[in-house]
DSSP file (Angstrom, degrees, kcal/mol; ACC not computed):
  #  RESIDUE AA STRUCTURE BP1 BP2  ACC     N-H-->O    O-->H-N    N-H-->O    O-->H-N    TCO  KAPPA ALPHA  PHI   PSI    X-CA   Y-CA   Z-CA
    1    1 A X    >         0   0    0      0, 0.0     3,-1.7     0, 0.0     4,-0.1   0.000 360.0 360.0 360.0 -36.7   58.6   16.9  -35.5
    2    2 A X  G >   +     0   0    0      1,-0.4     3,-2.2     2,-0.2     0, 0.0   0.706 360.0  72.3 -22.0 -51.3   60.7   13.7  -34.1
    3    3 A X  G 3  S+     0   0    0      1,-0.3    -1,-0.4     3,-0.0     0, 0.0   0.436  95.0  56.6 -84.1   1.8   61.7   15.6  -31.2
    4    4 A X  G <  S+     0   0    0     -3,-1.7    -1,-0.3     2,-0.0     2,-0.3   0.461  91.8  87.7 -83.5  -8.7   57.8   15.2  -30.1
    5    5 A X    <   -     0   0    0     -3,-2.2     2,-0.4    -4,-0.1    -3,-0.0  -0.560  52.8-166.8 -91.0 154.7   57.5   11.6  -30.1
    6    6 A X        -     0   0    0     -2,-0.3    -3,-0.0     4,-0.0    -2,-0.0  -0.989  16.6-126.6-137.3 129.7   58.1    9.1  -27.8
    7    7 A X     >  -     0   0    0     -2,-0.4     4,-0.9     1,-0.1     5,-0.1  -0.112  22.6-122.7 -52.2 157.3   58.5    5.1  -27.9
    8    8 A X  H  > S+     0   0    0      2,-0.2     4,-2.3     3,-0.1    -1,-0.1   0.979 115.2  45.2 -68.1 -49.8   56.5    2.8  -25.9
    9    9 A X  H  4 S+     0   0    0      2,-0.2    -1,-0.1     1,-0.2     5,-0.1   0.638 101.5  59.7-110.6  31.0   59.1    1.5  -24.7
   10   10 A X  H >4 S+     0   0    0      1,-0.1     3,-2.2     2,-0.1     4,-0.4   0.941 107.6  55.1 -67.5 -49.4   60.9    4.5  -24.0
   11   11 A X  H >< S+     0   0    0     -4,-0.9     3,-0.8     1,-0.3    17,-0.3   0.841  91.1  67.9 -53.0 -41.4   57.7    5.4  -21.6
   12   12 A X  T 3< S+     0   0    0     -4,-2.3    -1,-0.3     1,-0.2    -3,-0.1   0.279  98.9  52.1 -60.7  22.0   57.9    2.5  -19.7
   13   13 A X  T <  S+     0   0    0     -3,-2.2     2,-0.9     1,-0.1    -2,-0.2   0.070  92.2 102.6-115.0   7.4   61.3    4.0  -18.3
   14   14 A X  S <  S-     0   0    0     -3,-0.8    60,-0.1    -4,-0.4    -1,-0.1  -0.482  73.4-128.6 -87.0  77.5   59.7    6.8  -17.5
   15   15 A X        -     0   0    0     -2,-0.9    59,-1.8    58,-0.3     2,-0.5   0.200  20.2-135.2 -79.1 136.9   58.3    7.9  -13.7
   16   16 A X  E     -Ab  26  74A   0     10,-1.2     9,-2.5    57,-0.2    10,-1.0  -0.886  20.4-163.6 -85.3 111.9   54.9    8.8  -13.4
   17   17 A X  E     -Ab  24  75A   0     57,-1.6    59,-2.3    -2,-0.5     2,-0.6  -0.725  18.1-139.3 -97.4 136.0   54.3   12.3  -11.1
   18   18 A X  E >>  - b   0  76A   0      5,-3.5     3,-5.3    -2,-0.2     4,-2.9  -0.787  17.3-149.4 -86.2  84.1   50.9   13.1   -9.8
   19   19 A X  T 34 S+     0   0    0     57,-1.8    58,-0.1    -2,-0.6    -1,-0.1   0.526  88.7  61.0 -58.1 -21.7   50.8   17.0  -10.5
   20   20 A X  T 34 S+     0   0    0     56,-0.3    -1,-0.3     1,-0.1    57,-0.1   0.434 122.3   8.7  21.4 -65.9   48.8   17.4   -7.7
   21   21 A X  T <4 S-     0   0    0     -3,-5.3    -2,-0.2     2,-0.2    -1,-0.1   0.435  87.6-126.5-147.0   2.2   50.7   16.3   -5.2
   22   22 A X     <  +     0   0    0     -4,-2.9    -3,-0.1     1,-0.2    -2,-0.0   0.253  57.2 145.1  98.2 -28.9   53.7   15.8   -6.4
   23   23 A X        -     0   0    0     -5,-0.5    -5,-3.5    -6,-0.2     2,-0.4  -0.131  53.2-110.9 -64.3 150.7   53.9   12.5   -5.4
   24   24 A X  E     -A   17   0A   0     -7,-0.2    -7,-0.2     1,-0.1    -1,-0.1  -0.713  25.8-174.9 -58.5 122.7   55.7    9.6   -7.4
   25   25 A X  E     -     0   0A   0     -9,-2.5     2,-0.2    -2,-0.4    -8,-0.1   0.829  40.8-118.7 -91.6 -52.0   53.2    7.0   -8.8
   26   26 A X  E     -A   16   0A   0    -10,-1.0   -10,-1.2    19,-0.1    -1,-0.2  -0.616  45.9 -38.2 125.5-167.9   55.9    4.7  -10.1
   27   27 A X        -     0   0    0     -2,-0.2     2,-1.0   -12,-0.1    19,-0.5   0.043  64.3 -84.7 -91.4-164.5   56.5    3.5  -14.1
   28   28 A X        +     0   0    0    -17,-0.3    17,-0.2     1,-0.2    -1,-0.1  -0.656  41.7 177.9-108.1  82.1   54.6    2.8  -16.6
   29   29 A X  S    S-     0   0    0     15,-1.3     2,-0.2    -2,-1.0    16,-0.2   0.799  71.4  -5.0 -74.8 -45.1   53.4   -1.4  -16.4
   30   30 A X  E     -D   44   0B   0     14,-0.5    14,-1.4     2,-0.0     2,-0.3  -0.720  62.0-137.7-141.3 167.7   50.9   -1.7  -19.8
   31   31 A X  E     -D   43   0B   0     12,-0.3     2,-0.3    -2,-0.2    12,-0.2  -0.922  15.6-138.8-147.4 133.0   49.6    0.8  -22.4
   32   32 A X  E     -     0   0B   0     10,-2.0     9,-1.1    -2,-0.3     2,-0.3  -0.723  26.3-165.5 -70.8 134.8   46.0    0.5  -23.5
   33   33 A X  E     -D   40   0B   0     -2,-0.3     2,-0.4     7,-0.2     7,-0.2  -0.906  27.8-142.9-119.2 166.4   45.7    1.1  -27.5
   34   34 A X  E   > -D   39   0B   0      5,-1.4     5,-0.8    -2,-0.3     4,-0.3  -0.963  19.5-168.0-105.2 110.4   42.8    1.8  -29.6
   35   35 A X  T > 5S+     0   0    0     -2,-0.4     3,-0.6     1,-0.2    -1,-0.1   0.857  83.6  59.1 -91.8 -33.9   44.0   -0.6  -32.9
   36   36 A X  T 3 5S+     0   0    0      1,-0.2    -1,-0.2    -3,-0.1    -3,-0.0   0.835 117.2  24.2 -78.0   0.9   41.2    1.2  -34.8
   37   37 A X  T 3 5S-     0   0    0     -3,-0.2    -1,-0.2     2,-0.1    -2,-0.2   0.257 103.8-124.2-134.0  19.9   42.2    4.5  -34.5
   38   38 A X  T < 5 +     0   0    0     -3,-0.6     2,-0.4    -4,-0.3    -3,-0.2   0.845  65.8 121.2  59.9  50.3   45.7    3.7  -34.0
   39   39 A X  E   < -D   34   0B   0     -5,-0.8    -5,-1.4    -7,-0.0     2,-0.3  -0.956  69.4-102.8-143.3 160.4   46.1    5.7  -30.3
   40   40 A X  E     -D   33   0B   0     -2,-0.4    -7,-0.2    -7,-0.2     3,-0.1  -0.759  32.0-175.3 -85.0 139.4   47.0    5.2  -26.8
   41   41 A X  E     -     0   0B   0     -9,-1.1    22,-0.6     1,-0.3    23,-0.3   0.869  66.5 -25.5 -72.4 -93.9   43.5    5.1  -24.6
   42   42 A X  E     - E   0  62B   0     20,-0.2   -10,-2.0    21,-0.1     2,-0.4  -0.489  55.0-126.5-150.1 161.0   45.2    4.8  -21.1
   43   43 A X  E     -DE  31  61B   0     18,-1.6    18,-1.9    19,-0.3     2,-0.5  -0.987  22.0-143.5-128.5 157.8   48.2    3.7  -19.6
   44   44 A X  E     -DE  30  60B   0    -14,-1.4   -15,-1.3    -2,-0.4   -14,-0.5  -0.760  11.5-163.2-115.1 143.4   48.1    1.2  -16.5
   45   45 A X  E     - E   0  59B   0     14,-2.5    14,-3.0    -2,-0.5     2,-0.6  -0.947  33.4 -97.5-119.8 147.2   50.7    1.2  -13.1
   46   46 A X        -     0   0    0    -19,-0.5    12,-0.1    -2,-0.5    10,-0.1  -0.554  31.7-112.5 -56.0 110.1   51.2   -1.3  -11.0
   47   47 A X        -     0   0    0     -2,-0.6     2,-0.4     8,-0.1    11,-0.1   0.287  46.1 -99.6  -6.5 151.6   49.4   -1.7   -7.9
   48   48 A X        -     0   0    0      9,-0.3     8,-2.6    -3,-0.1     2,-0.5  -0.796  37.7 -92.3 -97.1 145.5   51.8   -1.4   -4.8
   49   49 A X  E     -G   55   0C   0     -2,-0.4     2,-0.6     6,-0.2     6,-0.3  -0.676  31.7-176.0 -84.2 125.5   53.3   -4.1   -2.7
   50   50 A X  E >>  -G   54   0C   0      4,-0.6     4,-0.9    -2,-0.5     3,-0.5  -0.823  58.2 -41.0 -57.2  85.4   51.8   -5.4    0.4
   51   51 A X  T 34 S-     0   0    0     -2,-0.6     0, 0.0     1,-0.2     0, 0.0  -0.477  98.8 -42.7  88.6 179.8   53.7   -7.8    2.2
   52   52 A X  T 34 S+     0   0    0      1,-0.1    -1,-0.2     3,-0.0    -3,-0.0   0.642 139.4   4.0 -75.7 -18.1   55.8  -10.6    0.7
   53   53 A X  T <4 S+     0   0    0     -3,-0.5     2,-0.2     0, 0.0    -2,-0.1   0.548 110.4  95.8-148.1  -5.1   53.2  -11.7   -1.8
   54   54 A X  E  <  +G   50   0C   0     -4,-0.9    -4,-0.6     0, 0.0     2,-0.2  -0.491  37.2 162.5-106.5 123.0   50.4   -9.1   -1.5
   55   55 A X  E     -G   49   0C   0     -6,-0.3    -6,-0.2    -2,-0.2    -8,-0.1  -0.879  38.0-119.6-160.1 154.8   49.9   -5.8   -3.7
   56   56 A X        -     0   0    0     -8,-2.6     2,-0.1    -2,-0.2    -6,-0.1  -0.212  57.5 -65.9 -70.1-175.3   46.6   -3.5   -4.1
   57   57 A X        -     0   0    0      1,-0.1    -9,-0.3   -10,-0.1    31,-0.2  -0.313  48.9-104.3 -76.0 136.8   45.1   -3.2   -8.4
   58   58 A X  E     - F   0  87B   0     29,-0.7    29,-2.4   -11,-0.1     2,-0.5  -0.106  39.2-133.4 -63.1 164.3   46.8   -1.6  -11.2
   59   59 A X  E     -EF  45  86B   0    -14,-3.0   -14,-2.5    27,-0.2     2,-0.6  -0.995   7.4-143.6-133.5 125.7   45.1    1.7  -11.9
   60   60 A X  E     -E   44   0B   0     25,-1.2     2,-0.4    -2,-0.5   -16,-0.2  -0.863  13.7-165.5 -86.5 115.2   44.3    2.6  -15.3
   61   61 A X  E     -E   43   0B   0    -18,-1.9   -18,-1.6    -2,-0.6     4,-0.1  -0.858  22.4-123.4-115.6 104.0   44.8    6.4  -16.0
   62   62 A X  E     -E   42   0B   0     -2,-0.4   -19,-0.3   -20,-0.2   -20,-0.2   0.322  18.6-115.0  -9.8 161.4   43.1    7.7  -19.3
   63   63 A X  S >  S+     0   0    0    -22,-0.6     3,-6.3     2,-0.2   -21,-0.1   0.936 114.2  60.1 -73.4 -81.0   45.1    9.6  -22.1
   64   64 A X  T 3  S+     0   0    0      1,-0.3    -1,-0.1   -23,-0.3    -2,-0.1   0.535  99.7  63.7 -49.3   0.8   43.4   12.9  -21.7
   65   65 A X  T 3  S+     0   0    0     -4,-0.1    12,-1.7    11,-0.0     2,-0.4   0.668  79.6  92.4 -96.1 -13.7   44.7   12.8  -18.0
   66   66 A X  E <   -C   76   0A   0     -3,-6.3    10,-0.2    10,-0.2     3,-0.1  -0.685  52.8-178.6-103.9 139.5   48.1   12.9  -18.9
   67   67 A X  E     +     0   0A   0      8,-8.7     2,-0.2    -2,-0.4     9,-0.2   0.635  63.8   8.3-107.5 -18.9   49.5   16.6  -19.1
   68   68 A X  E     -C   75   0A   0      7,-1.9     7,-2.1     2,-0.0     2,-1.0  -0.677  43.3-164.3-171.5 122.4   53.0   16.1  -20.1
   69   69 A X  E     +C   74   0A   0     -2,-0.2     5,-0.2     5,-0.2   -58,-0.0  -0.743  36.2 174.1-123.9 108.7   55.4   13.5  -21.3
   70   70 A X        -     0   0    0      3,-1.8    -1,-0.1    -2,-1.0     4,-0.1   0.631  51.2 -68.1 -87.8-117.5   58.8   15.0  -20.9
   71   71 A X  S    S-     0   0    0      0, 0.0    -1,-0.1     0, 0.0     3,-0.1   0.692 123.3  -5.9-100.1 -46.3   62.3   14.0  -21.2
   72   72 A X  S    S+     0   0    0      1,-0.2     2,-0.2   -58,-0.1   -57,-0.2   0.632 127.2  42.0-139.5 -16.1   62.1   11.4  -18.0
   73   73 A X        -     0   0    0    -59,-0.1    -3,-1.8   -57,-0.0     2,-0.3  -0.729  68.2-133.2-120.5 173.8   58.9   11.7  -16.4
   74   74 A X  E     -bC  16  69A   0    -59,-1.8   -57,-1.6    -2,-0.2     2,-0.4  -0.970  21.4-136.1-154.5 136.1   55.3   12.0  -17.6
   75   75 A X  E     -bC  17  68A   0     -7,-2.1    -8,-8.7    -2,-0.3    -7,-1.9  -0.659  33.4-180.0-116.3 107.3   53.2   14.7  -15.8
   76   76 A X  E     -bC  18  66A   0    -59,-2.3   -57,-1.8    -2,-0.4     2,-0.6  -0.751  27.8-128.4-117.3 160.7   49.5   13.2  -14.9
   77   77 A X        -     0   0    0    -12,-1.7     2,-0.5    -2,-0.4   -59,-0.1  -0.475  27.6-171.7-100.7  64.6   46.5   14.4  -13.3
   78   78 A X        +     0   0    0     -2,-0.6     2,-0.2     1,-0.1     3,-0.1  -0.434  26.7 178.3 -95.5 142.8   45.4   12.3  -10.8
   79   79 A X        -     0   0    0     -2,-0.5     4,-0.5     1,-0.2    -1,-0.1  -0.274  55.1-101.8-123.7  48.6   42.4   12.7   -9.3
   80   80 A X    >   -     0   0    0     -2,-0.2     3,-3.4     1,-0.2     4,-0.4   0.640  56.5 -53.9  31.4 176.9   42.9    9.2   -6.8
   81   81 A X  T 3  S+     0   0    0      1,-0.3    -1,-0.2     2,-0.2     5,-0.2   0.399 120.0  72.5 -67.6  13.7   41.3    5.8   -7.1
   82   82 A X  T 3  S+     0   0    0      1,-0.1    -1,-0.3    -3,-0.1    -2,-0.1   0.919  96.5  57.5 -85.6 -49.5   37.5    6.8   -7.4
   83   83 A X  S <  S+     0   0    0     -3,-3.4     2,-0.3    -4,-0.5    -2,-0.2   0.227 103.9  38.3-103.6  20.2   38.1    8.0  -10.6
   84   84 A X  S    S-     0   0    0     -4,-0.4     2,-0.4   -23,-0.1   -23,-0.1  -0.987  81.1 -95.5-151.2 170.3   39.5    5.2  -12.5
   85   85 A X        -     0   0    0     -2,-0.3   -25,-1.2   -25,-0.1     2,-0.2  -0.665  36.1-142.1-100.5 140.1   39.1    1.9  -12.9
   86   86 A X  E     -F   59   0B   0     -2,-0.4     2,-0.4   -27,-0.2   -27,-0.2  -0.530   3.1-131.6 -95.3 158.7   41.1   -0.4  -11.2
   87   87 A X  E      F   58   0B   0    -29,-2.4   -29,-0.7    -2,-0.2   -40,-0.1  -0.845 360.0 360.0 -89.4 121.7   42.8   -3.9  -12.1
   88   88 A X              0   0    0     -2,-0.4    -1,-0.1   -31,-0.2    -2,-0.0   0.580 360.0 360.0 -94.9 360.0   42.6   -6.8   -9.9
C-alpha cells in the first residue's frame, strides 16, 4: 500500500508533463489542501519568466486533472490557461 503514496515534498521534485502535448510544464511551486477533508484540491506551477524581472501567473491545475503521479513525473491534463484559474 506504501508503494502508492507520495510525499509533498517528494512532488515538488517532480516534472509536470502536459499529456496532450507532451510538453514540460515545469515542477510543482504550492499544493492546495482541503484541511477539512484532509486532500490535495490542486496543485499550482509557477508562471514562466519574462525578462530579468518579469514572469506570466502561476496556474492552478485541479486534482481530478491529474492522471498519474509516477516515479519522477506527474502525468496532467491540461486543457491551457482558459480553464483554470490563474495567480498573479
Amino acid at each position: 500500500m506504501e508503494e502508492n503514496l507520495s510525499s509533498i515534498n517528494g512532488m515538488k521534485t517532480m516534472e509536470v508533463i502536459d499529456i496532450n502535448t507532451g510538453s514540460k510544464m515545469g515542477f510543482i511551486k504550492d499544493i492546495k489542501l482541503d484541511e477539512d477533508a484532509m486532500k490535495v484540491v490542486s496543485i499550482i506551477l509557477p508562471g514562466e519568466a519574462k525578462g530579468w524581472f518579469g514572469k506570466t501567473e502561476d496556474i492552478e491545475i485541479p486534482w481530478s486533472n491529474i492522471n498519474k503521479v509516477g516515479i519522477d513525473v506527474i502525468l496532467v491534463d491540461y486543457g491551457g490557461e482558459d480553464n483554470y484559474k490563474i495567480y498573479e
